[in-house]
VOGU-3710 file (C-alpha; in Angstrom, 3 decimals, decimal comma):
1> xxxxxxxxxx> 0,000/0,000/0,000  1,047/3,151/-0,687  2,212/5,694/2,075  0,618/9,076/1,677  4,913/10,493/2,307  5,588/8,994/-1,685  2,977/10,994/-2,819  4,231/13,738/-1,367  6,101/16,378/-4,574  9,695/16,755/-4,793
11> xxxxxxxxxx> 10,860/19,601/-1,973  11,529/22,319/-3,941  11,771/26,350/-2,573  10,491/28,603/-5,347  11,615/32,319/-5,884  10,359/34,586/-8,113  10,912/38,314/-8,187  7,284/39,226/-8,711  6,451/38,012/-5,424  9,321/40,375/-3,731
21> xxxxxxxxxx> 8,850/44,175/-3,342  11,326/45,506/-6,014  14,119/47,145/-3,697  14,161/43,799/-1,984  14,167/41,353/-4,767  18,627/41,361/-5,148  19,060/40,532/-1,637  16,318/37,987/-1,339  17,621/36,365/-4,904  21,673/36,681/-3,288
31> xxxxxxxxxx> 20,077/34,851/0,017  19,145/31,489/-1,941  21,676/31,697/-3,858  23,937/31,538/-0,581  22,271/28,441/0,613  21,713/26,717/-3,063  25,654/27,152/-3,865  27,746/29,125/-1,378  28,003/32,412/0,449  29,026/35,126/-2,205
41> xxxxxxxxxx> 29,307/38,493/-3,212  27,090/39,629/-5,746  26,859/43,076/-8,117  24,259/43,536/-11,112  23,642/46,572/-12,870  19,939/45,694/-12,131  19,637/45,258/-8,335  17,222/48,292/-7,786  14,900/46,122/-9,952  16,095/42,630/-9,855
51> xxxxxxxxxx> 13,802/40,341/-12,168  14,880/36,711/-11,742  13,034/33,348/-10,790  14,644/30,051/-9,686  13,931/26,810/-8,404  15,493/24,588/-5,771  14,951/21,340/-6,279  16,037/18,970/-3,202  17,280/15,254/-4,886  18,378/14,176/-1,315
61> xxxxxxxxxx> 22,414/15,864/-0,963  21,883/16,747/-4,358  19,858/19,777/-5,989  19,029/21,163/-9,392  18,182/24,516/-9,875  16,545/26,053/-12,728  16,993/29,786/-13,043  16,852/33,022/-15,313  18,643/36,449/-14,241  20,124/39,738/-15,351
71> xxxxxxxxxx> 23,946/40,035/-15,918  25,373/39,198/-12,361  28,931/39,338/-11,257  29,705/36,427/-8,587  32,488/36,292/-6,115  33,034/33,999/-4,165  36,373/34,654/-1,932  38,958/33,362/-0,199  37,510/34,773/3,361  33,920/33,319/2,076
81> xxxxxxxxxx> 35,115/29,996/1,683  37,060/30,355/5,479  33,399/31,218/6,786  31,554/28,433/4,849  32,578/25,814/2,416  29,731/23,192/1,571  32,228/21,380/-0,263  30,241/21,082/-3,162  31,184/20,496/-6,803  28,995/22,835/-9,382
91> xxxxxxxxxx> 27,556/22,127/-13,086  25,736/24,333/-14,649  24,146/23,491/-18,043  23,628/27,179/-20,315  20,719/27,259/-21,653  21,078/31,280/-22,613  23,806/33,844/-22,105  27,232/33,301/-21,485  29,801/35,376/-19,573  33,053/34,579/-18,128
101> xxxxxxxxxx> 35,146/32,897/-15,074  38,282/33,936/-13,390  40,431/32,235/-11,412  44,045/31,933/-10,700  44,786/34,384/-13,429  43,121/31,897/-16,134  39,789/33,383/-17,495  37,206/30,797/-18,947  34,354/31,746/-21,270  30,959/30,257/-20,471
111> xxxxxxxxxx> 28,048/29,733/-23,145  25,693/27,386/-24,606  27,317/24,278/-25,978  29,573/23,797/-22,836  29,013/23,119/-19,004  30,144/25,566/-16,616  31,845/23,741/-14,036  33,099/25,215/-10,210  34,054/24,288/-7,110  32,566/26,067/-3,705
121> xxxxxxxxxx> 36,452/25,578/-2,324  37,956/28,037/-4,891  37,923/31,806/-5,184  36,252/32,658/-8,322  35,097/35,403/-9,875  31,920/35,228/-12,674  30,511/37,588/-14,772  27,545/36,971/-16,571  27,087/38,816/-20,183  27,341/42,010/-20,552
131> xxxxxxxxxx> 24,108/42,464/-23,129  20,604/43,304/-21,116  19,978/39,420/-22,149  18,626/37,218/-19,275  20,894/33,937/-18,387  18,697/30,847/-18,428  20,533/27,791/-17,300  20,199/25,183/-14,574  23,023/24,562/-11,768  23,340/21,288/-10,239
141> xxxxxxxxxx> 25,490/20,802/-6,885  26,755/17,367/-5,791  28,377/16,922/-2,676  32,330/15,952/-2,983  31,722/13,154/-0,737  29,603/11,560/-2,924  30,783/11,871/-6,293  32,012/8,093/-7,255  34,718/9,756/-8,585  38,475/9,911/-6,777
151> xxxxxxxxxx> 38,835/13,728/-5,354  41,796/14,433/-7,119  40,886/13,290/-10,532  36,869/15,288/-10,044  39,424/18,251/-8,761  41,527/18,111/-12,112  38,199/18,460/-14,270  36,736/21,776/-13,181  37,326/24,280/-15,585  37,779/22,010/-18,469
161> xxxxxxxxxx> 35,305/21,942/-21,326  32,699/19,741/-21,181  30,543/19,875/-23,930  26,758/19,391/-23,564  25,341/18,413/-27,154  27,091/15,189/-27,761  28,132/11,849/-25,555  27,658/11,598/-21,850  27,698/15,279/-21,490  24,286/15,137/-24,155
171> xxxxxxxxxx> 22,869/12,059/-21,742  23,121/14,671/-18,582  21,870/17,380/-20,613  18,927/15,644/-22,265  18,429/14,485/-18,589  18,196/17,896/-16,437  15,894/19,477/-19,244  13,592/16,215/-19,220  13,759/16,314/-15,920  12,762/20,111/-15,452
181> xxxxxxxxxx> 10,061/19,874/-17,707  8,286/16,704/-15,691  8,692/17,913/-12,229  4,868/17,129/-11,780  5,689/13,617/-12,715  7,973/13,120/-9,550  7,393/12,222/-6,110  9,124/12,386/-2,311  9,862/8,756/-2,579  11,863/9,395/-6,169
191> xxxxxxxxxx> 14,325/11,944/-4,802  17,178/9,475/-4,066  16,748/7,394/-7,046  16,955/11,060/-9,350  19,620/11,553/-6,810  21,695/9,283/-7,835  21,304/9,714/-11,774  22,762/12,764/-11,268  25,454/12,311/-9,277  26,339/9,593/-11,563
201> xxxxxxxxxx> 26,113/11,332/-15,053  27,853/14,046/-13,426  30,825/11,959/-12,133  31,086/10,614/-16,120  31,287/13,741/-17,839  34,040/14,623/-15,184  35,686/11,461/-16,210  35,017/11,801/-19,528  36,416/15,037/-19,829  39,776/13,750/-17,926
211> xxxxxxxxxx> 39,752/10,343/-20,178  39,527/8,124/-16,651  36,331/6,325/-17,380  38,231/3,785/-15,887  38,199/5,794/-12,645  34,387/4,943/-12,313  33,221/2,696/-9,994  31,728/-0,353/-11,849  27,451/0,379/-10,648  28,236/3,991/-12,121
221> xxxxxxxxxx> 30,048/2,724/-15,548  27,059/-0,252/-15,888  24,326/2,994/-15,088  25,836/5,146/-17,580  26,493/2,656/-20,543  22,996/1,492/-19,985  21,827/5,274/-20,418  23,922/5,580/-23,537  22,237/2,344/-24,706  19,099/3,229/-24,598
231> xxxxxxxxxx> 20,092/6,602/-25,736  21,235/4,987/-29,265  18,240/2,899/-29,297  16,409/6,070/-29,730  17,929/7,482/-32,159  18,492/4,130/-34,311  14,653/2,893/-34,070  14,149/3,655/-37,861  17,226/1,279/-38,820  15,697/-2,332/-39,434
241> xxxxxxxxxx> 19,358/-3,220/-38,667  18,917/-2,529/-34,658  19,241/-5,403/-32,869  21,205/-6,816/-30,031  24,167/-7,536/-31,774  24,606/-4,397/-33,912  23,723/-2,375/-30,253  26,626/-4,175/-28,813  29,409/-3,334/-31,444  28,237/0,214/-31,483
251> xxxxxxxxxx> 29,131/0,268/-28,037  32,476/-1,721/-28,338  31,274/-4,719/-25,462  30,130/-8,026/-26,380  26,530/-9,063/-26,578  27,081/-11,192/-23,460  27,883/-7,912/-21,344  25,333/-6,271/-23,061  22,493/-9,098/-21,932  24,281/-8,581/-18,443
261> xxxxxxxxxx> 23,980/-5,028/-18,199  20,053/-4,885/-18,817  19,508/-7,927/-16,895  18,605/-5,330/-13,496  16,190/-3,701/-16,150  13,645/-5,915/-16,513  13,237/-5,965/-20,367  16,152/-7,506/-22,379  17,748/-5,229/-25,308  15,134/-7,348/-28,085
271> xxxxxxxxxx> 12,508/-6,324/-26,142  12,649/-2,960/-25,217  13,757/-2,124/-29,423  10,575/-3,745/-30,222  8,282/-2,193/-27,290  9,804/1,261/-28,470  9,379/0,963/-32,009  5,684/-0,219/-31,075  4,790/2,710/-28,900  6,793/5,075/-31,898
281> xxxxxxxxxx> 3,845/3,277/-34,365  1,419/3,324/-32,112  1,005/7,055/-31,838  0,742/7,745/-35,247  -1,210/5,336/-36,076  -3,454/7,751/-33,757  -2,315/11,292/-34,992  -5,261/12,594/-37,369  -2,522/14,032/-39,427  -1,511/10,332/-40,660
291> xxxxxxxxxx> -4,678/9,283/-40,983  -4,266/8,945/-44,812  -1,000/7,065/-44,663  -0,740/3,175/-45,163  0,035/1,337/-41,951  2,541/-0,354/-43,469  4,397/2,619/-44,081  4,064/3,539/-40,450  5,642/0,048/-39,805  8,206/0,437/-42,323
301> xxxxxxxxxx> 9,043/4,059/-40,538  9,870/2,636/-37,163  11,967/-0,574/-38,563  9,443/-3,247/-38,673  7,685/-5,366/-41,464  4,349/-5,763/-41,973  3,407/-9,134/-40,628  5,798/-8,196/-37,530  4,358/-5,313/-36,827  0,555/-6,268/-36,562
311> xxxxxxxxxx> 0,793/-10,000/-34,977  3,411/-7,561/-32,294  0,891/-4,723/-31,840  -1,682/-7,420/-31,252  -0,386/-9,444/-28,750  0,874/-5,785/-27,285  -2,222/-4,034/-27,075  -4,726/-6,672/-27,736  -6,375/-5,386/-30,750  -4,845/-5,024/-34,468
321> xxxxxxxxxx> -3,025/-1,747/-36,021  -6,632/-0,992/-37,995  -8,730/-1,404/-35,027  -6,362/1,274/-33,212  -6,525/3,507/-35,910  -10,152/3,804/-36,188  -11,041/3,864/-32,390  -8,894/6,597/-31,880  -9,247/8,393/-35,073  -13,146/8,106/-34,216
331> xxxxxxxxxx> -12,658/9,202/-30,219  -11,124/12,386/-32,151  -13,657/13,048/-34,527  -16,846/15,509/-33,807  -20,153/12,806/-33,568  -22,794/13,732/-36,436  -26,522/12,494/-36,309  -26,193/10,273/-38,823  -22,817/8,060/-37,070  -23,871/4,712/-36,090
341> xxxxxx> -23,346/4,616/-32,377  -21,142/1,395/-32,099  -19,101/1,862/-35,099  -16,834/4,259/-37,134  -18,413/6,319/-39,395  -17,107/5,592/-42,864
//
């Protein structure tokens, strides 16, 4: 039975300028930031009317944070990080804007296309763009004493480029949007399984980045090929060529390691290729705007064959591709007086 705690949303604290008085709105923004981050001191050409909004989202000792803001300058120093060090490592995936990090005399520029990357024990210095533009982007902090990553190696990968539109980096990417978008979706009792997603993903684009996969622990390497996996499954569904074996030498393992990978995912790699490319199908086959197209051509589309794809969709969904098409393209359609009640109109 369900306990009414799991149904409980994510914790999340939500801050959003319209709800401040404007000559308070830069010092309530520079507060959360302080506890989301680190202590800092902040400057923006905009403080007398500070327009931002952010979200805090609480993933057990990790959060994500969502945010938009006017250019900011951030600084954290040494005598902040004496007074308070969470120890935290920070991502930040650019969505909009860009700007620019100092530190130890090397200056960094940040922008769509590449995580920003810090670490709450360093003096830095960041300054967001200098056009009017609004930064959208959202920060995640992990803990250093969780990262499955050794300290010196995470240490050696701040600052470095990480791109966010290919590999790994992509997987994290696609990942914190998704996950942004769906917050409704989540509940209490999913916080330290979304956790740990991102502490791992995080921990492989630092090793990534530093060419020590190696360095992973072996539950965080399985996770993350696994991700990647399903990832290329994705993107391949249209190739009739996908199976097991051409997964597996895309990836470089064997399709014994493969099977042994998805074995804690209850479906093997056959299955979920033809459950995906099913539930691709099955959509259109409901979309009114391919209501004139052959259903073989759907099938074809997504990588299967005729005959596969409708004795599959039947022993899916219990019914053949036709009788889908017409129950939902009727359920769509506006009744007329002259539509027999138990059947399609034709």
């Amino acid at each position: 039975m369900t306990t009414a705690s799991t149904q409980q949303p994510l914790p999340s604290v939500v801050f959003s300028s319209l709800d401040v008085a404007a000559p308070d709105r830069f010092a309530r923004w520079r507060e959360l930031l302080g506890s989301t981050h680190a202590p800092m001191d902040l400057h923006s050409d905009h403080a007398a009317d500070f327009r931002a909004r952010q979200r805090v989202i609480g993933l057990g000792d990790v959060a994500v944070w969502p945010a938009a803001f006017p250019p900011v300058m951030f600084r954290r120093t040494a005598k902040l990080i004496r007074q308070s060090d969470p120890e935290n490592y920070h991502l930040s995936l650019m969505l909009r804007g860009g700007g620019a990090v100092t530190w130890h005399g090397r200056e960094l520029r940040t922008r769509p296309g590449v995580y920003h990357s810090n670490d709450s024990s360093r003096p830095v210095e960041i300054r967001t763009g200098a056009q009017p533009r609004r930064i959208v982007m959202i920060g995640v902090e992990v803990p250093k004493a969780v990262l499955p990553l050794p300290r010196q190696l995470a240490d050696r990968a701040i600052g470095l480029p990480m791109p966010d539109g290919h590999g790994v980096g992509a997987l994290l990417a696609q990942f914190l949007t998704q996950f942004v978008r769906s917050l409704t979706d989540y509940r209490l009792s999913d916080a330290p399984r979304l956790g740990a997603v991102v502490t791992d993903l995080v921990a492989t684009v630092f090793a990534h980045t530093l060419d020590r996969e190696n360095a992973l622990p072996p539950h965080t390497h399985r996770y993350t090929t696994v991700l990647r996996i399903k990832a290329f499954i994705q993107q391949n569904l249209a190739d009739p060529r996908l199976t097991p074996t051409t997964v597996a030498a895309a990836h470089n393992i064997s399709t014994g390691y493969l099977h042994r990978i998805f074995r804690d995912e209850g479906v093997t790699v056959a299955a979920l290729i033809r459950r995906t490319r099913l539930e691709r199908a099955r959509a259109e086959l409901a979309d009114p705007i391919r209501a004139g197209e052959h259903i073989h051509t759907i099938a074809a589309r997504w990588g299967l064959t005729a005959a596969e794809f409708s004795r599959s969709f039947r022993a899916a969904y219990g019914m053949t591709p036709s009788d889908h098409r017409h129950l939902h393209l009727h359920l769509r359609r506006p009744c007329r007086a002259t539509d027999h009640p138990h059947r399609p109109a034709r």
